[in-house]
C-alpha positions as semicolon CSV with decimal commas, in nm:
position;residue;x (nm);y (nm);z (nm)
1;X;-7,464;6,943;14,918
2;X;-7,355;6,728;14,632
3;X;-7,634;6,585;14,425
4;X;-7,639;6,204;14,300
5;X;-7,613;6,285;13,959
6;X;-7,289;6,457;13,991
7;X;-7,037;6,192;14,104
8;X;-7,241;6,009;13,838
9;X;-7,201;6,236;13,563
10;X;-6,827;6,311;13,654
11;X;-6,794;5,920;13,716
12;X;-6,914;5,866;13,356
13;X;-6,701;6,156;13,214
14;X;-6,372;6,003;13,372
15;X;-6,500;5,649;13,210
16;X;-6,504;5,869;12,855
17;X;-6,190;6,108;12,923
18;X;-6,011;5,731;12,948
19;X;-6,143;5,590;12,649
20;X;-6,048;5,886;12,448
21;X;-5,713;5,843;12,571
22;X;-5,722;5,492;12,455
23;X;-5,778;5,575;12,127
24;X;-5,441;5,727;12,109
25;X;-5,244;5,469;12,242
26;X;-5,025;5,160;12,148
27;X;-5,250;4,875;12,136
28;X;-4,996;4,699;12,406
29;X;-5,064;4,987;12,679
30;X;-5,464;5,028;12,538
31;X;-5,489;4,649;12,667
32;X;-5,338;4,722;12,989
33;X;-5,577;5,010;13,075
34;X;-5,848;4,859;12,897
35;X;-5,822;4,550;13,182
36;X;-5,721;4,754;13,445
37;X;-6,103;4,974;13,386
38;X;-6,257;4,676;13,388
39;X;-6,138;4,512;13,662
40;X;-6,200;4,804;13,858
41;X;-6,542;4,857;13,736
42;X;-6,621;4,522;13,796
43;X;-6,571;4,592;14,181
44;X;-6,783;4,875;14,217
45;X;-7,102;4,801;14,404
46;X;-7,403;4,803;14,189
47;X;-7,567;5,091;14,289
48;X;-7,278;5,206;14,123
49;X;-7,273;5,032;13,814
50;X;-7,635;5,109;13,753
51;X;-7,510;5,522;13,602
52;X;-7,282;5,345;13,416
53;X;-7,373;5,302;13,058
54;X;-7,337;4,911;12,982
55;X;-7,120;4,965;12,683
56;X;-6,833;5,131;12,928
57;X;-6,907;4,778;13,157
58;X;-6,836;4,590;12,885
59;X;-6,577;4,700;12,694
């Protein structure tokens, strides 16, 4: 049985594992995945974006 906290945890360490790569990147392709996150995290339901930390939302 998966627990909750799992896909929210991993969820959360894919958000990080992306902005670490980021930080390596050209600023023209760190844009590109920067709005791509966003727009993506901006259609997950909210019972999603409540494990989220709301620094990830809003950067």
């Amino acid at each position: 049985e998966v627990n909750e906290l799992d896909w929210a945890v991993a969820l959360q360490q894919l958000i990080e594992l992306f902005q670490d790569v980021l930080k390596k990147t050209n600023s023209k392709l760190k844009k590109l995945v920067e709005n791509q996150l966003q727009q993506w995290m901006a259609g997950l339901p909210s019972y999603i974006k409540a494990y989220l930390p709301i620094s990830v939302c809003e950067s």
